[in-house]
C-alpha positions in Angstrom: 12.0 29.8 -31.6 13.7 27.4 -29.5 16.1 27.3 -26.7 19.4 25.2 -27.9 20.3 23.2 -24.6 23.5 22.7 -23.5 24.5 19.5 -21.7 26.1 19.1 -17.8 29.6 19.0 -18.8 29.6 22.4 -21.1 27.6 24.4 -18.8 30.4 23.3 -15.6 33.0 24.5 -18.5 31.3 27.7 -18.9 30.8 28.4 -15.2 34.2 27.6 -14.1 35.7 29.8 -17.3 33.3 32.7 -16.2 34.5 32.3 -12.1 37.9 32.7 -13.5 37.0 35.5 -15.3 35.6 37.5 -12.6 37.7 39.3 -10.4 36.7 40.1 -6.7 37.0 43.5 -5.4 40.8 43.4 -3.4 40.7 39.1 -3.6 43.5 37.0 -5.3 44.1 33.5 -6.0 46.8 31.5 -5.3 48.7 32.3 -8.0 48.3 36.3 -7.7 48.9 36.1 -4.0 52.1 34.3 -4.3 53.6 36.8 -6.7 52.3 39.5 -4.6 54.2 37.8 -1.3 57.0 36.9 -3.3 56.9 33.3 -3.1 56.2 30.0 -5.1 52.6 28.7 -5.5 53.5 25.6 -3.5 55.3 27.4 -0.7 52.2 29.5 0.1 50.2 26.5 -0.3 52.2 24.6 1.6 52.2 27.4 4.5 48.4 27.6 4.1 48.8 23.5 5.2 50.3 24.1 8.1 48.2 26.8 9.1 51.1 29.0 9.4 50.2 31.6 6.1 48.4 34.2 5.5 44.5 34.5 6.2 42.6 33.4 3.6 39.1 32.2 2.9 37.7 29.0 1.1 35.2 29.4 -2.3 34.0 26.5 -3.5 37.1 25.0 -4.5 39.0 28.3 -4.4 40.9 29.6 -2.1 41.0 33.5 -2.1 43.1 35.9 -0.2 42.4 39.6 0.4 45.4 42.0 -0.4 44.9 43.5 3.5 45.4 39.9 4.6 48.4 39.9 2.7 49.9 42.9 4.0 49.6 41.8 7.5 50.8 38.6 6.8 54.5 40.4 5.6 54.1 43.2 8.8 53.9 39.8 11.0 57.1 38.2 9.3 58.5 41.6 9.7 58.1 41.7 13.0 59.4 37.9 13.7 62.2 38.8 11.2 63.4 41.6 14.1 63.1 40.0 16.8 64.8 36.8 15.8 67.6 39.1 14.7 67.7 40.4 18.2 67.8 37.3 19.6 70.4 36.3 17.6 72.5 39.8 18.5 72.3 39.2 22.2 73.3 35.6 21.7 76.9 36.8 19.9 77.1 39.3 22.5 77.5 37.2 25.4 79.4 34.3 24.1 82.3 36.7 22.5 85.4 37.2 24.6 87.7 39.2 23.2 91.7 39.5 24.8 94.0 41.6 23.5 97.9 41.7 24.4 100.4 44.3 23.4 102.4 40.6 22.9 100.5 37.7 22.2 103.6 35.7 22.4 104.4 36.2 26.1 100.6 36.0 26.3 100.4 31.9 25.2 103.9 31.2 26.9 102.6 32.9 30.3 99.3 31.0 29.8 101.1 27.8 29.3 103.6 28.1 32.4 100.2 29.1 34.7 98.5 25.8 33.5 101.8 23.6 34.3 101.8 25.2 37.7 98.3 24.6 38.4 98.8 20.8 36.9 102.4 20.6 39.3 100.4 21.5 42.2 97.4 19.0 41.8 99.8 16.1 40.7 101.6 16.9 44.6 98.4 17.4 46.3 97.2 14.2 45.1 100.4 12.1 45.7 100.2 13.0 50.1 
């Protein structure tokens, strides 16, 4: 009985089909852990570039990520989420001034006479 042989390029076939296959205990590729964040392929890859997605650790030519890794990553973007938002809350808060005025009319037209006077005044100062 013999052994049939298979050449180079069928056996790296076989092997990549049978890695694909195989699922790791708790690991994802990109694809699944882009669904699972929520996001496009490219996006997490492109976040994985800049060093600035989620942990993840390099096999062979695959990149796998473990779904714990995951669910830090979205606690930390949870956590930047709030306090951006808080940021943003005290920012408003300071720069709003709100006047109210029984008449707003009277309100602009005393405004407007104050500023005149103020002008009247510098305009005499000036000219002695």
């Amino acid at each position: 009985m013999t052994k049939k042989r298979r050449c180079r390029s069928d056996q790296a076939t076989s092997s990549r089909e049978t890695a694909s296959k195989v699922e790791r205990k708790g690991m994802m590729r990109y694809a699944a852990a882009a669904e699972y964040l929520g996001m496009a392929k490219g996006t997490l890859a492109n976040s994985i570039s800049a060093r600035t997605g989620p942990r993840s650790v390099k096999m062979g030519r695959s990149r796998m990520f473990r779904q714990e890794d995951l669910d830090d990553f979205i606690e930390e973007k949870l956590i930047e989420t709030e306090r951006l938002e808080k940021r943003r809350a005290k920012r408003r808060g300071r720069a709003v001034m709100v006047i109210t005025c029984a008449n707003p009319d009277l309100f602009l037209i005393s405004t407007l006479m104050i500023a005149g006077a103020v002008l009247l005044l510098f305009s005499f100062l000036h000219t002695q």
